[in-house]
N, C-alpha and C positions, 0 to 999 in steps of 0.2 A: 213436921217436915221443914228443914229449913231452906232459906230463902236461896234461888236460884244465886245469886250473886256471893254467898257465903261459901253453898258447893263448887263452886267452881274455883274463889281461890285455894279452897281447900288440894282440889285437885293439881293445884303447878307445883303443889308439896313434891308431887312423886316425878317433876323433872326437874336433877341438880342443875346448878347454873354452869357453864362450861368453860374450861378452858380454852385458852383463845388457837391451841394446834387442835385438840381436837373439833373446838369448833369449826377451823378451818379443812380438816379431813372430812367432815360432816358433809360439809358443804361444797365440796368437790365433787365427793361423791353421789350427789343428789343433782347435782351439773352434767357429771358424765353420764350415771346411771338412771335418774328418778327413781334412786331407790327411796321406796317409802318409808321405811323404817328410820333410814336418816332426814327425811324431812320430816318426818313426827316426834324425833327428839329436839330439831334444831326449831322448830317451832313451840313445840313444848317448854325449852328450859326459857322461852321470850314472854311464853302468857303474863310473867310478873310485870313487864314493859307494859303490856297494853292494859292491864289494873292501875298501874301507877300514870299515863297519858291520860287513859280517860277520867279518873278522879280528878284532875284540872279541868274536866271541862261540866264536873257535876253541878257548878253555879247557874247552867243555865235549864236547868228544870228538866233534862230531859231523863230517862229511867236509865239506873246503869246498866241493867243488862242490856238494854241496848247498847248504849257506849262500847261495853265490849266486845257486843258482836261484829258491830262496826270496825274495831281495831281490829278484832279478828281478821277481817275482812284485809285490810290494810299488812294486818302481816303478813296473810299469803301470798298478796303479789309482791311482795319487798321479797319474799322467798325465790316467787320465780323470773325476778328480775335482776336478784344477787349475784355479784361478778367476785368470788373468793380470789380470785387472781389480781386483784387492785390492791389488796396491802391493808382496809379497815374491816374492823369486827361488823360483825352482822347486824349488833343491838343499834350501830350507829346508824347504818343502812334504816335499820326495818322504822324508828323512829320518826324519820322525814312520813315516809308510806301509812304508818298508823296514825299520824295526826293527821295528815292530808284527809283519809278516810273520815274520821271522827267530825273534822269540821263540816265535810259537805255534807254529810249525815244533820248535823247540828241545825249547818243553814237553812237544807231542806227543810227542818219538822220543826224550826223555833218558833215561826209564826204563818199564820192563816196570810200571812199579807207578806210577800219576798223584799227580803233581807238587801238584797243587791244580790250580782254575783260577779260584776268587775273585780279586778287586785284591789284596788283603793274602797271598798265598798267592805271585801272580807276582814280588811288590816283593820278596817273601822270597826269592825262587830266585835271581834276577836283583843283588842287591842283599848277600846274607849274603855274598858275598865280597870283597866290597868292603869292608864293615862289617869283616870278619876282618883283611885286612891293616890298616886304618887303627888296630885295636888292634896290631895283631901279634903276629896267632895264626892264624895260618894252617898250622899242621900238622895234621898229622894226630890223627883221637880227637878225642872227647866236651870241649865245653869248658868248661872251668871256669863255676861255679855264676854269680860276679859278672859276668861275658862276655854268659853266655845274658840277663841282667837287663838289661846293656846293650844290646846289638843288641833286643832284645824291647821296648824303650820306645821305641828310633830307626827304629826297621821299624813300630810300633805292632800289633804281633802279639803271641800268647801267649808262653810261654817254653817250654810242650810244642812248640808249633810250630816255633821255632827246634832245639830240639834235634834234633827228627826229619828239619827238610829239613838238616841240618849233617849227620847220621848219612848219609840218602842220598845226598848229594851225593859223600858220602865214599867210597860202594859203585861198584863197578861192574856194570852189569849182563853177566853169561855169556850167547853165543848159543847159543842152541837149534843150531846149524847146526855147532858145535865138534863135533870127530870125540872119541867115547869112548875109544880109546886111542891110543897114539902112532903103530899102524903106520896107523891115519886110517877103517879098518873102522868103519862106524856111525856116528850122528850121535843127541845127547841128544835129539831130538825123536821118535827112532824109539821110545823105551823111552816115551813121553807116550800115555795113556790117554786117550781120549777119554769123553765122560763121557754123551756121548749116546750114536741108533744108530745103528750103521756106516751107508755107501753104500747098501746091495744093500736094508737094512732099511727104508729111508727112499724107495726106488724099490718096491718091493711094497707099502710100505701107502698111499702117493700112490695106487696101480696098483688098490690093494680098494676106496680110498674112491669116486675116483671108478666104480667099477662097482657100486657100492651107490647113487648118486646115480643112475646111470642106471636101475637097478631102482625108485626112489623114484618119479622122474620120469614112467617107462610107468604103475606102480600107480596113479599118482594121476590120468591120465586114463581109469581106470575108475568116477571116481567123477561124479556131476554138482556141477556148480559151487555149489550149496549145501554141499553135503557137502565139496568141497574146499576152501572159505571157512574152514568152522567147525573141520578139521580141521586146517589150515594155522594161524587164529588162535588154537587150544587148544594144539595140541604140536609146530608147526614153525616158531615163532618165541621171540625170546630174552622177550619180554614178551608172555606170554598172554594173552589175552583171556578177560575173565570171562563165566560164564555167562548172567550177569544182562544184560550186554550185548548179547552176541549172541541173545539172546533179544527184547529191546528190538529191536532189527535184524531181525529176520524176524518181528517180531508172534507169538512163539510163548514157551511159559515154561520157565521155566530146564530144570523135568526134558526137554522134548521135543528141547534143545537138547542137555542130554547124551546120551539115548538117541541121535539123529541123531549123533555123535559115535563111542562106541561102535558105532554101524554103521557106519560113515567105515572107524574103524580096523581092521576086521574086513575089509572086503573090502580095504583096502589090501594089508593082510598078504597074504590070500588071493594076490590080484594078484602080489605081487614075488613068492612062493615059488613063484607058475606059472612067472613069467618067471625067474626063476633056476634053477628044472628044466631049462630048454629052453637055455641054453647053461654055459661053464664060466668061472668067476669069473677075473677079470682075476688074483689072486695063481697059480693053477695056472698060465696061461698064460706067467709070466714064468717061472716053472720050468719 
């Protein structure tokens, strides 16, 4: 079988590259109509574009079929963002859009540790290698003091910042999924601690809260709708309601408003501790 990335250039064989009227009738047409047909050739005779985009960005480690998929990605909305009435070819249009695509693809998955995502941060990623050959220093390790001063006034960035994305760019990242030892037993993600609480912890206390809410719920229609008002707007919401307020609201003054409160919260309690007598708490039940 051969390799995903071979079949596929194979396949832009079967769409010719196009003339710039009829690519512009293509593209009209898929403007005024979404007709499919012409968006499946005007996209079709571009797959060699986004072969030729993403083989520049194969330096940095990532698989090509992904690259392409990513350009892919990038051609379609240069499709459906393409104005044929402006006067340029479509290949010029979809190019901005399939790199754009490729790189944020690149930034996201180049390393375990974020790249930046400022302007001045991508120019540097994208960019410090270019800069490096044009001095010719491209090996490996830390680059000399007058280099970083260079590239750091032509990139218009710090000179901490070139050294660091030059350090990383240097690293490579180890997967998680590499076997611990040679005979392939384990994998370093198994020996990774998790830092919150396990599964089973996180399904029991979902499983108490809400049986707490349902105990909340019954308690509070034993109370009547004043008492539930004042109790609700004193200690079951994230912004209290002041005394004076709710007092102003029932024509009654601040103390009667707390006493009526204090009674609130008393038979509530009363309430849930009957009803949580009479059956057994959602965490026992998961056990």
């Amino acid at each position: 079988m051969k390799p995903h990335f071979e079949w596929y250039r194979e396949q832009t064989q079967a769409f010719p590259i196009l003339e710039a009227a009829e690519e512009q009738r293509l593209a009209r047409r898929w403007q005024d109509t979404e007709d499919p047909a012409a968006a499946r050739r005007l996209l079709g005779s571009h797959l060699r574009l986004v072969i030729k985009i993403a083989r520049g960005f194969g330096r940095y480690g990532m698989p090509m079929d992904d690259l392409i998929a990513e350009g892919n990605v990038g051609l379609m909305r240069a499709l459906a963002k393409f104005d044929p009435e402006r006067g340029f070819r479509f290949s010029t249009y979809a190019t901005w859009w399939i790199r754009a695509a490729i790189q944020e693809y690149v930034l996201r998955n180049r390393s375990l540790v974020t790249m930046g995502t400022t302007t001045a941060k991508k120019k540097l990623f994208f960019k410090l290698r270019q800069q490096k050959s044009a001095l010719g220093v491209l090996g490996e390790g830390d680059l000399a003091a007058d280099m970083v001063t260079r590239i750091a006034q032509q990139l218009e960035v710090s000179e901490d910042e070139v050294v660091e994305m030059n350090r990383r760019l240097a690293a490579s990242d180890q997967s998680l999924s590499a076997p611990l030892r040679a005979d392939g037993e384990g994998e370093w993600q198994d020996r990774l601690v998790a830092d919150g609480p396990d599964q089973e912890s996180l399904i029991v206390e979902a499983s108490e809260l809400a049986w707490r809410q349902d105990l909340l719920a019954e308690g509070l229609l034993e109370l009547n709708p004043r008492e539930q008002h004042i109790l609700k707007g004193r200690r079951l919401t994230d912004q209290a309601m002041t005394l004076a307020d709710l007092g102003d609201l029932y024509g009654v003054s601040r103390e009667r408003v707390r006493q009526i409160e204090v009674r609130a919260f008393g038979k509530l309690k009363k309430a849930m501790l009957t009803a949580a007598a009479g059956r057994p708490s959602r965490q026992q039940s998961v056990h």
